[in-house]
Phi, psi and omega in degrees: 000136184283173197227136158278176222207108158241151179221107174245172155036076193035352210271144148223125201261081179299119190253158141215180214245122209233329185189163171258119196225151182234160192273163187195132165273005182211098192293329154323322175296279186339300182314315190292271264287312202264357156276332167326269169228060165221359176110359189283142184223143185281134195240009183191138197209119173198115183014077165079332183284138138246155160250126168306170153263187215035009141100344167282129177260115174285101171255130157311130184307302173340321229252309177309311172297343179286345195250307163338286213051048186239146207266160183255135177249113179267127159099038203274356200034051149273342162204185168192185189276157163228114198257125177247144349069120157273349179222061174317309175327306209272349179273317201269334198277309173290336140029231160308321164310275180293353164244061186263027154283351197307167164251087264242155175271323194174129180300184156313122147204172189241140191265184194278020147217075163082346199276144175252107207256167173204110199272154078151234263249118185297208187302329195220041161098318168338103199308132193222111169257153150220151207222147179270000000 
């Protein structure tokens, strides 16, 4: 990932974008849903935090709520995961299986110029895309 480059005060700082992180109200659930089906396994379980591999970071709504203090909007679209897949079809069949309450934004569809998506919601309102 490329590092921005800031300068202030003669000082210069390279940032990078280190993780992503979603609120969740039962981290274990959560923990299983995104090893289900996407392959994430947890590499770092510390007071409410998991760190994912790819970089997704889970937090327990308790943990979220101490510092904000602010209410969590599940299903707000300002943003969502995005995911790629090649054999979506065998993804969407895995899915419905093992989630088939899920809640879905737009089904298996292909948009106009071929690509195919399928939008939506995880355990806890988190916007979920994939894409072939």
């Amino acid at each position: 990932m490329d590092m921005l480059l800031i300068t202030g005060r003669g000082l210069k700082y390279e940032m990078k974008l280190k993780n992503i992180l979603i609120v969740v109200k039962d981290i274990e659930k959560s923990k299983q849903f995104y090893h289900d089906l996407f392959g994430l396994e947890a590499i770092l379980n510390q007071d409410g935090n998991v760190i994912l591999t790819e970089g997704l970071v889970l937090q327990e709504e308790t943990v979220w709520k101490e510092l904000p203090e602010k209410d969590i909007i599940p299903k707000s679209h300002s943003c969502e995961l995005y995911f790629e897949e090649r054999d979506i079809e065998t993804f969407m069949v895995k899915l419905e299986r093992l989630y088939p309450s899920i809640e879905y934004v737009n089904r298996l569809m292909t948009n106009s110029f071929g690509k195919k998506t399928i939008r939506f919601y995880d355990l806890d309102g988190n916007l979920i895309e994939v894409g072939s």
